[in-house]
N, C-alpha and C positions, 0 to 999 in steps of 0.2 A: 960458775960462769953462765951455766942454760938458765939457772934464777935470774941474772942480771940483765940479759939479752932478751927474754922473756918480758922483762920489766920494762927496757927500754924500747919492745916493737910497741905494747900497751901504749904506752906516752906517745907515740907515731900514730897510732891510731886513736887515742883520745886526741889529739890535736888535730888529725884530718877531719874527723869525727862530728863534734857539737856544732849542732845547729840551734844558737840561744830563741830563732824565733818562734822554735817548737822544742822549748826544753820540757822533760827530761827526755823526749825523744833522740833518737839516736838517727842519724843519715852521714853518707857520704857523699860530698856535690862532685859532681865531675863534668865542670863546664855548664852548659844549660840543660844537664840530663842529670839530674839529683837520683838516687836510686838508696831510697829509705831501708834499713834494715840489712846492711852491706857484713855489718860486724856479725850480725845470726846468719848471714849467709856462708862467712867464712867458717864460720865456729859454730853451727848447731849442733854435733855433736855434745860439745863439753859445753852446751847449755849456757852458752854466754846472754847475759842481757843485752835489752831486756823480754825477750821469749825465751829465755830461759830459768836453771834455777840461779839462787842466789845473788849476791850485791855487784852493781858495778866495781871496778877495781878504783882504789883512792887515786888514781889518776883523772880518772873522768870524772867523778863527783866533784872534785877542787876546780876542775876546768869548765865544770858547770854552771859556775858563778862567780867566774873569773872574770871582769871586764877586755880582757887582752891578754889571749893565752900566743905563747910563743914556741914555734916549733922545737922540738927537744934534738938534744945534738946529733950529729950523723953517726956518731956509733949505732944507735938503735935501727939503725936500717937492718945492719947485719941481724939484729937479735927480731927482725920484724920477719926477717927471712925464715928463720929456725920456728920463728910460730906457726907458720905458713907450710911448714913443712909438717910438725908436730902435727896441726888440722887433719891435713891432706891426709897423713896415714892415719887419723882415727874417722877421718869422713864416715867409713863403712864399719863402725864398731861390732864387734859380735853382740847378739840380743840379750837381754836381760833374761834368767831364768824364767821356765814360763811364757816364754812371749817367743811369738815367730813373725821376722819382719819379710817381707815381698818388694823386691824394690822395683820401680822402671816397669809397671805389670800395663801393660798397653791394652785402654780399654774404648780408642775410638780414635778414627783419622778423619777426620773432617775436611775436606778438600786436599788431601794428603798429607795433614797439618796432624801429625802423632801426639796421642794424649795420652801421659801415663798416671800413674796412680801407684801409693807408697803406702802396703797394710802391716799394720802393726795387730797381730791378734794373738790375745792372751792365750797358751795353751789351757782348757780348763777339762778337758774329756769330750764337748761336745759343742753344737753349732752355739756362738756366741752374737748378740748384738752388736752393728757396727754404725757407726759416728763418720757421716761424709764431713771432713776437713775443706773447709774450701776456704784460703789463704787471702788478705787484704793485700794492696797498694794502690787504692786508687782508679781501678780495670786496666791501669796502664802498668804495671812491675810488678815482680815480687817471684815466686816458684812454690810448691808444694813442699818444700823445705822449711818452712814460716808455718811452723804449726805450736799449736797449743794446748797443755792440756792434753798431752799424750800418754804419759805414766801416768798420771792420774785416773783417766780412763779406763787404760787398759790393766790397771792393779786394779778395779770393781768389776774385771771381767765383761770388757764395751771394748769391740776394736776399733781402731781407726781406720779410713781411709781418705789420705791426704790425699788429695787431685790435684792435677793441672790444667789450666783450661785456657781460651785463648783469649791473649791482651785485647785494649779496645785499638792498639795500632795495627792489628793483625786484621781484626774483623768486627764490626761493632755490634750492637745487641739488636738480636735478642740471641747473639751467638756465643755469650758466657754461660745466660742459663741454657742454653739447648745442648753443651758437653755439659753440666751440670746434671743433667736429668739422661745424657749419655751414661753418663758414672753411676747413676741410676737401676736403670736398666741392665747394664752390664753387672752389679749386683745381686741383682733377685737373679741375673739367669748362671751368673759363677760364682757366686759368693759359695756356693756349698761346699766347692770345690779346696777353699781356703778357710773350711772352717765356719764360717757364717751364716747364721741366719736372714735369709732373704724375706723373710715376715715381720722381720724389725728393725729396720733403716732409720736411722735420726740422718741430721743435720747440724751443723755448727761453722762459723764463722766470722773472723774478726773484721770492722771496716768496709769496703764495698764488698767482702767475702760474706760478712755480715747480711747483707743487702741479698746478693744474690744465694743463701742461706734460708733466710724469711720469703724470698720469693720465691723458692723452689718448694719450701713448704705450705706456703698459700694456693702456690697454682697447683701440686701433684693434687695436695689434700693429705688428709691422717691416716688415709685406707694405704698411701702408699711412705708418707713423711712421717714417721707417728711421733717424732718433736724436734721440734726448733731451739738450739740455742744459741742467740746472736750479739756480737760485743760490739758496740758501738755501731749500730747498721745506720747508714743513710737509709731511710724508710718513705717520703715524698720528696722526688727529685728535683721536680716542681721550685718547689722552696730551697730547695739544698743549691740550685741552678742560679736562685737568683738573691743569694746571701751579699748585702752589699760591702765593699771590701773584703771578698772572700774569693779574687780571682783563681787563685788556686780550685778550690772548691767547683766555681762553675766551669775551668779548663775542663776539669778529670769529666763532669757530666756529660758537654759537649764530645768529648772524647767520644766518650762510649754512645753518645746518640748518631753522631755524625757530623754531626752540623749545631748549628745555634740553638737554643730549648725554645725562644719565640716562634722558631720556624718548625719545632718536633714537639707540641706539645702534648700532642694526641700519644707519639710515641714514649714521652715522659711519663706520661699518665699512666702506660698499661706498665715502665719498668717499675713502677711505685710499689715497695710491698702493702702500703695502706691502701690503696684500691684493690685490694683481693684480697681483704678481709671475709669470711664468711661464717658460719659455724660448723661447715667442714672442717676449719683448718686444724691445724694440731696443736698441742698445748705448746708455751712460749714462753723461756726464761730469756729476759733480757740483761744485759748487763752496761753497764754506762760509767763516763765518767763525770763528775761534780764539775767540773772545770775543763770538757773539752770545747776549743775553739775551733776546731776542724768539723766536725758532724756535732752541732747540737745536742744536749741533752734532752732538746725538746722534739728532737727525733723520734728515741724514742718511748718517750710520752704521749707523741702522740700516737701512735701504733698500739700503745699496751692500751689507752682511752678504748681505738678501735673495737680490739682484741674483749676489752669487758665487754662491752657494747650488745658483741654479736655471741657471749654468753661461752666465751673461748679461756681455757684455764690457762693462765696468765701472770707472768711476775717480772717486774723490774725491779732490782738490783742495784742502787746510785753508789757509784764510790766517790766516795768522800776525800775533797782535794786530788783527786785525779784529771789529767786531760786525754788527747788522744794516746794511741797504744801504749797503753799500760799494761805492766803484766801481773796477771791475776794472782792473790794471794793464796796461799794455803786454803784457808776458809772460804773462799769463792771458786775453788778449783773443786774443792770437795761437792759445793751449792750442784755447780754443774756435773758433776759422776753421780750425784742423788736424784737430780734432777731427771736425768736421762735412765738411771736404776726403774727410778720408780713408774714412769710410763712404759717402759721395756716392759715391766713384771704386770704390770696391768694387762695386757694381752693375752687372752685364751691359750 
């Protein structure tokens, strides 16, 4: 009966679910406040897509490319209830051997605005490298829940730490990187306390997580960022602002500027991570997809351009027949735990 009930919340939420204008993307609309990424909110634990592991369930992939999918019967309410429940008690799973998680670790209140952070760090006998996580939606949604690329990490001995930072409806930039470089500092000065090495801080992040990811390793520098790995980053906002038929796109910009880009350009200009290229910066794995319509592939392209330029170690990543949030494969998951291994271990 829990198989069937099971089956049938799935079918309730594949049909609440696809949004065909951003397939294989996943959202849930609610009104004129869409809120992407609703199904990994409910289900991070058990690793649902697509930020998690393994396949959509045959319900969603059918209704994928379905022209007119129909709500499935009301019995599945009941069984959508029981998954809801199932979540709820494994939200807080006990940790993988080896690994100690920190959950809700409060590391900055910004006009009394609580920011916390969620570390995942591999037990290994001694301080370990840690991976700031810093979550996409847009600057406008999402949580430090939305991570990626966390077992993989923390199995080559790299902790994570997931952050939270404040929307652009809360407060607008340069108020994402300024908790960004909060998390920072809170860091080098307690990281030791949990395990970590405060001598070797990376960065990662997916979508405008992305963005503010490359920009907080552009502007600290390698002395304090010593690598960037970012997925799909908006990198000139500039352009990103004023993509024609890409309202979406320039909404979220404005958002976080304040006001219109014609009227912030100056402000545009300094959130760019390609205006703060230099040969300080840290080395730079990027990752992209072949087919995204949301942030350009020539995003970034032209960042990694920069990046050679100024004699900066540097790699993009194109996947092939992807668009936006995609979730990394096996061998790209790995790209990035070597990626960040291998500058870690470079270090005195």
């Amino acid at each position: 009966m829990r198989a069937n009930s099971e089956a049938a919340a799935r079918n309730w939420l594949a049909w609440f679910a696809i949004d065909r204008t951003l397939e294989p993307s996943i959202r849930i609309s609610m009104g004129s406040n869409p809120t992407r990424g609703l199904c990994h909110q409910l289900f991070p634990p058990l690793g649902f897509p697509p930020h998690g592991g393994g396949a959509w369930p045959a319900c969603i992939r059918s209704r994928m490319n379905t022209p007119s999918a129909q709500p499935p019967g009301p019995g599945g309410l009941f069984g959508l209830v029981i998954v809801l429940c199932v979540a709820g008690c494994a939200a807080y799973a006990p940790p993988r051997v080896g690994e100690k998680i920190h959950r809700d670790v409060l590391f900055a209140a910004p006009g009394g605005h609580e920011l916390r952070m969620d570390l995942y760090v591999p037990q290994t006998g001694r301080p370990v490298p840690v991976v700031l996580w810093i979550f996409g939606g847009g600057w406008r949604i999402g949580s430090k829940g939305y991570h990626v690329n966390v077992r993989d990490l923390t199995r080559s001995g790299i902790a994570v730490a997931a952050i939270q930072y404040r929307m652009s409806g809360t407060a607008v930039y340069p108020a994402q990187l300024d908790d960004c470089r909060s998390a920072v500092r809170w860091l080098r000065e307690n990281g030791r306390h949990y395990g970590l090495d405060p001598r070797r801080i990376g960065a990662s992040g997916e979508s405008s997580g992305g963005h503010l990811a490359a920009l907080l390793g552009m502007t600290e520098g390698k002395a304090s960022i010593r690598a960037v790995c970012a997925l799909y980053p908006p990198t000139d906002l500039i352009t990103m602002g004023s993509m024609h038929g890409k309202p979406r796109q320039k909404s979220s910009v404005e958002k976080l500027l304040g006001g219109p880009i014609g009227q912030r350009l100056a402000l545009a200009a300094e959130a760019s991570p390609i205006n703060h290229v230099s040969a300080s910066s840290p080395p730079f794995l990027l990752i992209h997809g072949a087919h995204d319509g949301i942030v350009p592939l020539e995003q970034s392209q032209a960042l990694l351009h920069e990046l050679v330029q100024a004699k900066v170690a540097a790699r993009l990543i194109v996947a092939p027949g992807k668009r936006h949030w995609f979730r990394l494969d096996k061998h790209q998951s790995a790209e990035v735990a070597r990626f960040f291994q291998t500058h870690f271990e470079m270090l005195p």
